[in-house]
N, C-alpha and C positions, 0 to 999 in steps of 0.2 A: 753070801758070795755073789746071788746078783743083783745085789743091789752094788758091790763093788765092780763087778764087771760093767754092770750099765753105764754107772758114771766115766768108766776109762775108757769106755768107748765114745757116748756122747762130750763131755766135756771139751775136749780135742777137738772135735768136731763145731761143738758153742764158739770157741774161741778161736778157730782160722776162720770159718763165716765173719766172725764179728770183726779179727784186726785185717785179716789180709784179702778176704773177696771183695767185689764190689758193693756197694750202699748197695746195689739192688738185691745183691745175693742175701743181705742180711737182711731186709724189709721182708722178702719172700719168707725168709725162716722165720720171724717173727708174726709173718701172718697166719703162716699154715699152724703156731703155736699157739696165736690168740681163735684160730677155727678150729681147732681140737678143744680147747679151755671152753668155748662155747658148746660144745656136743653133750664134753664132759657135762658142764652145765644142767641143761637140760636131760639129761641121764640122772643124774642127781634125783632133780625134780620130779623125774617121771614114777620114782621108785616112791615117790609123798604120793603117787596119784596126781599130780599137776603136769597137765598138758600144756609146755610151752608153745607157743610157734615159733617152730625147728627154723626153717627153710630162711621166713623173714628176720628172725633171730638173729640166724648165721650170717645173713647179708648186712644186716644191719650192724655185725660186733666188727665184721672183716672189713667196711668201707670205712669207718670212721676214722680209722689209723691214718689213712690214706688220705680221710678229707680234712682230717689235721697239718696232714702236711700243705695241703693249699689254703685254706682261707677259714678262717670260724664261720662265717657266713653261709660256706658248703657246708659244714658239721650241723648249724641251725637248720637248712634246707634238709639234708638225710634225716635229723633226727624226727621235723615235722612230719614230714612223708611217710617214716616205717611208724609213729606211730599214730595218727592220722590211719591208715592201713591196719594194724592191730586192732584200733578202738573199733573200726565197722566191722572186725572177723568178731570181738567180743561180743557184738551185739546179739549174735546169731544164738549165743548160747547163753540164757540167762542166770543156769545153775553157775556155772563154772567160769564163766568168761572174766569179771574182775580177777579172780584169783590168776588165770592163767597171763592177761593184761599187765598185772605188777607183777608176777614173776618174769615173765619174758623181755621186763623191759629195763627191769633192773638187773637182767643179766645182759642184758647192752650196755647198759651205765658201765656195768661191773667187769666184762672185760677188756668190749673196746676203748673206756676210756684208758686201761689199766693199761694196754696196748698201744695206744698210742702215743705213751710218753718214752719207751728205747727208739722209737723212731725220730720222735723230736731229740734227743739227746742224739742221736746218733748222727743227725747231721750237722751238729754243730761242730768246728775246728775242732779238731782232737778227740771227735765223738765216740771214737771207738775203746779211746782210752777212758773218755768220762764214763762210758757203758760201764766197761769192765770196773772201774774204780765202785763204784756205788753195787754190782754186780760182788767184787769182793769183800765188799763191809760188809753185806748181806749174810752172805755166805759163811764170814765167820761169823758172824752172830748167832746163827745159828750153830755152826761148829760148838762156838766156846758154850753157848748154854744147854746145847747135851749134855757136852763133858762135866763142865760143873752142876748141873744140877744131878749127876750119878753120883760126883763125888763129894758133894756140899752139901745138896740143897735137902729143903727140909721144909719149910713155908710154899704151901701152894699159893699159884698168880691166879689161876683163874679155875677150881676145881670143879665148877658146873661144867666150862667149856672142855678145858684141855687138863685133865686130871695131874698126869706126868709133868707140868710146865712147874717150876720153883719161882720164887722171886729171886734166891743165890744166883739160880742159872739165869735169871733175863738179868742178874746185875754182871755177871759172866760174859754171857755174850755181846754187853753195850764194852767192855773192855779188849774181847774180843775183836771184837769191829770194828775198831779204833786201829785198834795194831795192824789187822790186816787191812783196812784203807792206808794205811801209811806205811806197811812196807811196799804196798804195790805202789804207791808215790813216790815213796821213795828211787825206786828204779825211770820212772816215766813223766815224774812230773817236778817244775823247781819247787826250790825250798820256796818263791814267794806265794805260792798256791794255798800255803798252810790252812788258809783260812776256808777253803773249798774242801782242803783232804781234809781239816778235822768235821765240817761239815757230812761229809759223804759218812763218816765214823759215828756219827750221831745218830743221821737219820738209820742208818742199817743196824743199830743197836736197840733204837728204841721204836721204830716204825715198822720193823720186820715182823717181831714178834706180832704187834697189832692186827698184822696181814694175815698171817699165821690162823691168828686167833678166829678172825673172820671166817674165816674159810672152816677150822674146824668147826663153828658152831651152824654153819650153813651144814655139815656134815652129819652134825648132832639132830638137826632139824628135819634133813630128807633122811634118818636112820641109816647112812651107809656107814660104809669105814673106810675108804678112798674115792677120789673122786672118780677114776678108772682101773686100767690096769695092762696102760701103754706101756709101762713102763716096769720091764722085772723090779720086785725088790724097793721098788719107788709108787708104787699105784699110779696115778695117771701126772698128766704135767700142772694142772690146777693143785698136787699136791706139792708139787718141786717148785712151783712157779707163786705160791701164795704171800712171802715177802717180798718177792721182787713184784708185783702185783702194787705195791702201796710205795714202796723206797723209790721207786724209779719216780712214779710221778710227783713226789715229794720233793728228789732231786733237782727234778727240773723245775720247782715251783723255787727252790732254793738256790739255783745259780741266777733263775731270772733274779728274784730278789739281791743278790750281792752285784749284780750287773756283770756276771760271768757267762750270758750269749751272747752270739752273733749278731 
């Protein structure tokens, strides 16, 4: 029950930020979601015994987004800086410092870059539709390979990582994904787009899982079993947010490719 109540409350909420506030109302919620993803993070970590650095972590996962939207040249410049910064705090401690070094810095890769791409989709012409469009393949993908893998599935995908995961259900949810990219096109976008909606039915069928996967074995690693527990019913938002983590940026590595930016 509240993992159903959570969603009817957030959901509603996801999607007037997303279609009707302003770009800045949604860049904020997206930031305050990639600076919790980074807590969560480092929370994680802390339960392996590895001390990230929080503070420069957090600044470094939250600008990025941001310096995405102005120039790669600010991203190069932030990224040399915070770690440039990291590597002299590493030195200080010789037991632990590597270890704490590549954790912290690949939880910068890991969410700011993950964050940064609903921003870059989001301002482009119809951005909040492309959101949502790759946002709903996602979504059912995951949907359809619950359901089918309770009522199918039988062949495990990956039982080191994610025991419950079927190959029926991830062939489920890429069908899944498909249909619900293309019913929400169907309402918002023309028929000559085809080639973008069956694109966005793709990657949220086959690239979600992936995300997914990631994330649980980062989980398997630091021994927890969610990444928080912001969220009744849902654990934290690194657990809600792990395919759209990997679809988004894939999306937009994919409209670049078919020449569908601004």
């Amino acid at each position: 029950m509240a993992r159903i109540i959570t969603a009817a409350v957030l959901a509603p909420v996801f999607i007037y930020i997303t279609w009707f506030a302003p770009v800045t109302a949604f860049m904020a919620m997206i930031e305050i979601i990639c600076g919790i993803c980074f807590i969560e993070y480092a929370g994680m970590a802390a339960q392996k015994g590895i001390g990230v650095f929080r503070l420069r972590g957090l600044f470094a996962a939250l600008i990025i987004p941001i310096a995405f939207l102005s120039a790669s040249s600010v991203v190069f410049m932030v990224m040399a800086l915070v770690f440039g910064s990291l590597a002299l705090s590493s030195l200080t401690d010789t037991k632990t410092g590597v270890e704490r070094l590549i954790f912290t810095m690949f939880g910068i890769v890991y969410v700011g870059l993950a964050y940064s791409a609903p921003m870059l989709v989001r301002t482009q012409p119809d951005g909040e539709k492309l959101f949502l469009l790759i946002c709903c393949s996602t979504w059912g993908a995951d949907i359809g390979a619950y359901y089918t893998g309770r009522a199918v599935g039988r062949t495990k995908l990956a039982p080191d990582i994610s025991p419950n995961k079927t190959v029926e259900g991830f062939v489920g949810g890429i069908v899944f994904s498909v249909l619900s990219g293309w019913l929400f096109a169907h309402f918002f976008f023309p028929a000559s787009a085809m080639l973008m909606i069956a694109g966005a039915g793709l990657i949220g069928g086959l690239i979600g899982p992936i995300g997914d996967l990631v994330e649980s074995m980062m989980k398997r690693h630091f021994g927890v079993k969610d990444s928080g527990t912001i969220l009744p019913g849902h654990g934290g938002f690194l657990d809600r947010t792990d395919a759209l983590m990997l679809t988004i940026p894939f999306f937009y590595v994919f409209l670049a490719l078919i020449g569908g930016l601004a």
